[in-house]
C-alpha positions as CSV (number, residue, x, y, z in Angstrom):
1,X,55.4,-7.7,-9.5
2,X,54.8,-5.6,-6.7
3,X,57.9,-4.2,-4.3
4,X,58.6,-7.6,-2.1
5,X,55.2,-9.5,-3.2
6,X,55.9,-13.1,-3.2
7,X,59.2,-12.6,-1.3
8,X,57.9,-10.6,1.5
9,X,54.7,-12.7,2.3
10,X,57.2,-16.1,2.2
11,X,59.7,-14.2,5.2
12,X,56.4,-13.2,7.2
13,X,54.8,-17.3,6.9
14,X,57.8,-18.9,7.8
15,X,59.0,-18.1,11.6
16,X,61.9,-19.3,12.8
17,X,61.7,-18.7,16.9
18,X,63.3,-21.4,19.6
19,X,61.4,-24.0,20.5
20,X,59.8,-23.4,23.9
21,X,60.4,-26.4,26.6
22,X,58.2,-25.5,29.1
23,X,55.0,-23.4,27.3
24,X,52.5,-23.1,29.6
25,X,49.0,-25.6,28.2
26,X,45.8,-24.9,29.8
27,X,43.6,-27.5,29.3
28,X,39.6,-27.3,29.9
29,X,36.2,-28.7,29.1
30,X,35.9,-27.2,25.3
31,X,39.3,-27.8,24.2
32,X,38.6,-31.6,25.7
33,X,35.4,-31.6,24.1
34,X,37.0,-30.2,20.2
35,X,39.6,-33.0,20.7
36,X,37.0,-35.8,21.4
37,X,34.8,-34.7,18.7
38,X,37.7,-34.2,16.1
39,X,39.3,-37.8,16.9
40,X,36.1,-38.9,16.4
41,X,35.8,-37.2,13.2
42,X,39.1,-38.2,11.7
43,X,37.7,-42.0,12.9
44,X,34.8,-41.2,10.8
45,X,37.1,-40.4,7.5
46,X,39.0,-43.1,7.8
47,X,35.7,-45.4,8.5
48,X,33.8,-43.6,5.6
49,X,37.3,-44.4,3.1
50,X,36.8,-48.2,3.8
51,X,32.9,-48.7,3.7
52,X,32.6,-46.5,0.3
53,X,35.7,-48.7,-1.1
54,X,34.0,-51.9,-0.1
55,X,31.0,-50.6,-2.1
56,X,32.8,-49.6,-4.9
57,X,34.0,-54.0,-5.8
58,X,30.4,-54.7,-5.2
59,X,28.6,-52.1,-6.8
60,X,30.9,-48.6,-8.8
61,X,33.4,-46.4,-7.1
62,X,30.7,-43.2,-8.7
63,X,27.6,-44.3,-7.1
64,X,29.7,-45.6,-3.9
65,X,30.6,-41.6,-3.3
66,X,27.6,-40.2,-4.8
67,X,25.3,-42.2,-2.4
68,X,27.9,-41.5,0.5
69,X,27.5,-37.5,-0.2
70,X,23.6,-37.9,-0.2
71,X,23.4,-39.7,2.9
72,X,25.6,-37.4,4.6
73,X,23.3,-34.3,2.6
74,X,20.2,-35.6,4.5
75,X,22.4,-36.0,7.6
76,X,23.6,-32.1,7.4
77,X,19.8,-30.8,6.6
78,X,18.8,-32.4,9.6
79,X,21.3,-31.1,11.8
80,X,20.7,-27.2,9.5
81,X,17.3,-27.2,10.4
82,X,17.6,-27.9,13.9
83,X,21.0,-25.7,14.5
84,X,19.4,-22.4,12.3
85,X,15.5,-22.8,13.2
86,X,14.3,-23.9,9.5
87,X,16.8,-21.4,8.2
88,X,15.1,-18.4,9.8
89,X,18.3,-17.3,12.3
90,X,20.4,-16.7,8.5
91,X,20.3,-13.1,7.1
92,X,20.5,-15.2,3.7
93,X,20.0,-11.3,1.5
94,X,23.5,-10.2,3.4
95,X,25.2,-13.8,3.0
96,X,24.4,-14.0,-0.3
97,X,26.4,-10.3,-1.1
98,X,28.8,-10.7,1.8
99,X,30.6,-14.5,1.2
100,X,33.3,-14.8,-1.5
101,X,32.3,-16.5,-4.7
102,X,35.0,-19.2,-4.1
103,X,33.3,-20.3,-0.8
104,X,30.1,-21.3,-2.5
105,X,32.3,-23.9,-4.2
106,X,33.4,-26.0,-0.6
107,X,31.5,-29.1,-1.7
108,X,34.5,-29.6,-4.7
109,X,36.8,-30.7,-2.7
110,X,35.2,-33.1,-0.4
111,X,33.6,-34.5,-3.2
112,X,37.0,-34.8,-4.5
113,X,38.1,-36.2,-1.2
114,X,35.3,-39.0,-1.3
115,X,35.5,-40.4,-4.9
116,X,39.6,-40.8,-4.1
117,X,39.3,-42.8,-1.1
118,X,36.6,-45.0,-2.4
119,X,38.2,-45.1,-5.6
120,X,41.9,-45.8,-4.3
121,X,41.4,-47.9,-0.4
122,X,40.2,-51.3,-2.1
123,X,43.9,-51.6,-4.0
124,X,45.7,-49.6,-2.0
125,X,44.3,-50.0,1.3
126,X,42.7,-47.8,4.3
127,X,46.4,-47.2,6.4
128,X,48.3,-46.5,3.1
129,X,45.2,-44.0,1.8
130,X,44.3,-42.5,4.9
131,X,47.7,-41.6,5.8
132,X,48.8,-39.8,2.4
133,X,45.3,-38.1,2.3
134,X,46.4,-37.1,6.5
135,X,49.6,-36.1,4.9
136,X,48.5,-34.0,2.2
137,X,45.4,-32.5,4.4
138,X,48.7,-31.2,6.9
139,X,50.8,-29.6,3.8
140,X,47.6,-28.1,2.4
141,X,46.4,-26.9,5.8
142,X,50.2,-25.5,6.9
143,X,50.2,-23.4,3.8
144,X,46.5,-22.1,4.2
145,X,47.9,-21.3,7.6
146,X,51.0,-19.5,6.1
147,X,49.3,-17.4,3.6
148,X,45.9,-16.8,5.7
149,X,44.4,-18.4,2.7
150,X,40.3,-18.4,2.7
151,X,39.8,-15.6,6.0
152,X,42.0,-18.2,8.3
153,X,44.0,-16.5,10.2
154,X,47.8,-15.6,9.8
155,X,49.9,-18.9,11.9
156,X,53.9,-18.6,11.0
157,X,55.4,-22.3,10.1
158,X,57.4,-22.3,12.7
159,X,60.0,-24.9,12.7
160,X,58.2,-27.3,14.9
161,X,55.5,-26.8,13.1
162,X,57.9,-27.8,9.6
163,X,59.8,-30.8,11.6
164,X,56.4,-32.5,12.5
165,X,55.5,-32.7,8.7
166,X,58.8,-34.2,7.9
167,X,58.2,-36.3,11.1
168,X,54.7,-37.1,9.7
169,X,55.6,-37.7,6.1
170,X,58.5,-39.8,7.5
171,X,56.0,-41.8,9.2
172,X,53.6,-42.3,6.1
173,X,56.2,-43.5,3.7
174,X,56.9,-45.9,6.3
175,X,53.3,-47.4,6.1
176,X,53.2,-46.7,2.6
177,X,56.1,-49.3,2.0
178,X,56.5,-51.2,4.7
C-alpha cells in the first residue's frame, strides 16, 4: 500500500473546523432558481416512486420502470435536441476519447433507482421508501464529496455536515417505524 494511502486521504475528507454562527449567505436569482427547480425535482422522485408502484399491482414492477425510463428517454431527447442544436454544438470525436469509461455507464444506477421504488413503495410505502432512498442518496453523496469521487470536487465532512446525516437518518427511522 502506498506511504499514508487510505489513511492520508480519510484525515484530508474528514474536517473538523468550529461551526460558524454567523457565516455570511448571499442569496440571488440563480441560487433561488437551482433551489426551486431541485425541490421540484426531488417532488418529481418521490411522485415518479408512487405512480410506477401503483403500476407495478396493476400491471409488473419490470415494465412499470421500463416504460417509466422510456418515457422519460423521449422526454430527455427532446429537451437534447433543443439544448445541443440536433447534436451539432457536441465535439462527439473528443467526447468519445476524453470521458472516463465508467461515465458511459450513469443510466445503471437510475435504472437501479427506478425498479427499487416501484418495486418496494406499494408494500412499503412512498414516506418510508423515499426517505431511506433520501438517506442513502446523502451517505453516498457525502462520501463522493469526501473522496472527490467521479471529477466532483474535494468538500471536507465537516462535522455539521456529519451531525445532519445522523440528524437525517434519525429522522427516517422515525418514519420508518413510527
Amino acid at each position: 500500500m502506498v506511504k499514508g494511502g487510505f489513511l492520508q486521504a480519510l484525515k484530508e475528507s474528514v474536517l473538523i473546523e468550529k461551526p460558524k454562527l454567523n457565516a455570511q449567505l448571499t442569496f440571488d436569482k440563480k441560487l433561488l432558481m437551482d433551489i426551486f427547480l431541485l425541490m421540484v425535482g426531488g417532488a418529481c422522485t418521490s411522485l415518479q416512486g408512487a405512480v410506477n408502484g401503483s403500476m407495478s399491482i396493476h400491471i409488473n414492477g419490470g415494465f412499470s420502470s421500463w416504460l417509466s425510463f422510456a418515457i422519460g428517454s423521449v422526454l430527455l431527447f427532446v429537451f437534447f435536441m433543443l439544448d445541443t442544436r440536433g447534436g451539432r454544438s457536441i465535439n462527439w470525436k473528443n467526447s468519445v476519447k476524453t470521458a472516463p469509461w465508467w461515465c458511459w455507464f450513469g443510466g445503471i444506477p437510475g435504472a437501479a433507482f427506478v425498479l427499487f421504488i416501484t418495486l418496494f413503495i406499494p408494500y412499503r410505502g412512498a414516506a418510508v421508501v423515499s426517505g431511506i432512498t433520501i438517506c442513502a442518496q446523502m451517505v453516498t453523496s457525502l462520501f463522493v464529496d469526501c473522496f472527490a469521487f467521479f471529477g466532483c470536487t474535494h468538500r471536507p465532512a465537516t462535522i455539521p455536515r456529519l451531525v445532519g446525516i445522523c440528524l437525517l437518518i434519525a429522522g427516517v427511522l422515525m418514519v420508518a417505524l413510527g
